[in-house]
C-alpha positions in Angstrom: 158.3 55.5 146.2 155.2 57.4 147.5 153.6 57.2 144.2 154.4 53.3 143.2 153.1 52.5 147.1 149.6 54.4 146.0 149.3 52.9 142.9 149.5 49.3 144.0 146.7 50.2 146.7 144.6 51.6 144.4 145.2 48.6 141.8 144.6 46.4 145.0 141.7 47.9 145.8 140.1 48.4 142.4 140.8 44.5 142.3 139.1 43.8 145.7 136.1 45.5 144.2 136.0 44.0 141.1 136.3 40.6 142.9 133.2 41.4 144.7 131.1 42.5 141.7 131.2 46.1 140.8 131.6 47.0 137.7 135.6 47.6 136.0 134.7 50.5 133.7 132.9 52.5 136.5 136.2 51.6 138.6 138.5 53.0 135.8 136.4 56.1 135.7 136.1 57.0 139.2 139.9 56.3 139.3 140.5 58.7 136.3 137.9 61.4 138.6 139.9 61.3 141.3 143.0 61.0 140.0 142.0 64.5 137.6 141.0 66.0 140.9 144.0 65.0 143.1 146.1 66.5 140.2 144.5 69.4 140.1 144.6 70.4 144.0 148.4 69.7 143.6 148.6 72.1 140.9 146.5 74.7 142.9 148.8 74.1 145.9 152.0 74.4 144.2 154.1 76.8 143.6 157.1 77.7 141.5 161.0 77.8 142.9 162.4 80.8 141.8 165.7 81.6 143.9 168.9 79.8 144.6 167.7 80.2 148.2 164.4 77.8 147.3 166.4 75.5 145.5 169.0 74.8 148.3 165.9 74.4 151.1 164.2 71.6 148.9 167.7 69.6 147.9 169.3 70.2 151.9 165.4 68.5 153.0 165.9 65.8 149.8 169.3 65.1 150.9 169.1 65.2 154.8 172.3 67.7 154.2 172.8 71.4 154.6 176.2 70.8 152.9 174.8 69.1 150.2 171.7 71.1 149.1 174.2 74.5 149.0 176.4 72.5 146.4 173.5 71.1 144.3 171.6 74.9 144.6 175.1 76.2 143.3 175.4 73.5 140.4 171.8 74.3 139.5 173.0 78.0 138.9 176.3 77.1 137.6 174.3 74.3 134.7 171.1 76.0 134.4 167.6 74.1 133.8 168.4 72.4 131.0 171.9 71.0 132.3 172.6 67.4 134.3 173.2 67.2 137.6 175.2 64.0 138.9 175.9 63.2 142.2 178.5 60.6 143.1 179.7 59.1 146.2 183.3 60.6 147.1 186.2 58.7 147.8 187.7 61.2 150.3 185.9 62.7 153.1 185.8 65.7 151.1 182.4 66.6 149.7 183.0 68.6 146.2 181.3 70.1 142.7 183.2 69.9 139.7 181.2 71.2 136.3 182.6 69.5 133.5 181.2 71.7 129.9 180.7 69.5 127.0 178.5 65.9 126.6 179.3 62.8 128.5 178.0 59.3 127.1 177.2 56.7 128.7 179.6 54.2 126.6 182.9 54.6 125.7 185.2 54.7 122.6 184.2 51.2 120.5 188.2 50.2 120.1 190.4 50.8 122.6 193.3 51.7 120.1 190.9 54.5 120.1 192.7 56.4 123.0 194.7 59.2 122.9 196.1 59.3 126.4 197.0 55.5 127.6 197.9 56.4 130.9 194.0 57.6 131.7 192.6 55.0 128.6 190.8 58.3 127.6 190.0 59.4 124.1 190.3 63.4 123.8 190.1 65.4 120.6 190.5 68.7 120.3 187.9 70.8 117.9 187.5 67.9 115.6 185.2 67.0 113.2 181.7 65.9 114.3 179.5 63.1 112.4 176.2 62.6 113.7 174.1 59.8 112.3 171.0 57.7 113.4 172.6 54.8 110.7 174.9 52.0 111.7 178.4 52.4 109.6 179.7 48.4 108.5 180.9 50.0 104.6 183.6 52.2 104.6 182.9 53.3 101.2 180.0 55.0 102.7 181.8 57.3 104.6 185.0 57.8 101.9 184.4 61.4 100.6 183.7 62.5 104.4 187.2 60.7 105.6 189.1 61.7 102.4 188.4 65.5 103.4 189.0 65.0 106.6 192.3 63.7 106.0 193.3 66.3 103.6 191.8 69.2 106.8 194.1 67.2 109.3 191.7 67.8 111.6 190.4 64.9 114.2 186.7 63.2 113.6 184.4 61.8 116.1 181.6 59.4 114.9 178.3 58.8 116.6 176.6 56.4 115.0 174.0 54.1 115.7 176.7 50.6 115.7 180.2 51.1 113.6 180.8 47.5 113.0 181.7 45.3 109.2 184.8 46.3 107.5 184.5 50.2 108.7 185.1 49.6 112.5 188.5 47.5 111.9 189.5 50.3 109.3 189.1 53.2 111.0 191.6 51.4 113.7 193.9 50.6 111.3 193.9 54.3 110.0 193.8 56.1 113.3 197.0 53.4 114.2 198.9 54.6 111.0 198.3 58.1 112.0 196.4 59.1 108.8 194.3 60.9 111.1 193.0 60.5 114.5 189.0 59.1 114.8 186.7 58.4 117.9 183.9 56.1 117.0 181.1 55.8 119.8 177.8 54.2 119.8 174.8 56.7 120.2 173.2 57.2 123.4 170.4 55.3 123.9 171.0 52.8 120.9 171.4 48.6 122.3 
């Protein structure tokens, strides 16, 4: 919030300034000057968080909680720097970490006859297949040989794809209901 409050000011007061007649390319530059040199002390000032001890000081001052910046100090360690931290209000009073391994998506399964546990509406696999594609799937004949193996492996499949949709999605379903074998279709992150 800090930064979006000083970037309207200095967009309201480059405007101001322009209004009255200076010139907009000498604006943008001094604004590119200063900004280069208010990066720069920031850079000289800072310096790098090392410890768990560090970690938990900054996230218990973020958080206004103690509690809190112990747990998310401890997940850091727990998911290392390239892992994702999310933080979700409890139901209980209790306040908790839980590190689940693996990927979570941000959509679910793209039929819900797609679920393996109906109590939870979950879909789980265990150490099934994985196909991976940027394409959208509408033929089923484009993915035959891949299925066909599969079948014959008896192993699970789950497809990320760009959109599953034509003929394929309705006859995966129809597959996975029969029991030929058991397929998860999901939309790729970050795809409309």
């Amino acid at each position: 919030t800090t930064a979006t409050v000083l970037t309207q000011s200095i967009v309201n007061e480059g405007m101001k300034n322009v209004t009255a007649g200076a010139n907009p390319v000498g604006i943008r530059r001094g604004i590119e000057e200063a900004t280069k040199t208010a990066v720069d002390s920031l850079h000289a000032m800072a310096h790098e968080v090392k410890t768990q001890e560090d970690i938990a000081q900054i996230a218990s001052v973020s958080s206004a909680s103690e509690e809190t910046g112990k747990l998310i100090a401890e997940a850091m360690e727990k998911v290392g720097h390239d892992g994702v931290i999310t933080i979700e209000e409890s139901r209980g009073v209790d306040t908790s970490l839980d590190v689940v391994e693996g990927m979570q998506f941000d959509r679910g399964y793209l039929s819900q006859y797609m679920v393996t546990d109906n109590d939870k509406m979950e879909a789980d696999l265990d150490n099934p297949y994985i196909l991976i594609t940027d394409k959208k799937i509408s033929n089923i004949q484009d993915i035959l040989p891949l299925l066909q193996s599969i079948v014959e492996q008896g192993k699970p499949l789950l497809i990320i794809a760009d959109d599953i949709s034509g003929e394929a999605l309705p006859t995966l379903v129809l597959n996975k209901m029969r029991g030929t074998f058991n397929v998860v279709a999901v939309k790729a992150p970050g795809f409309g």
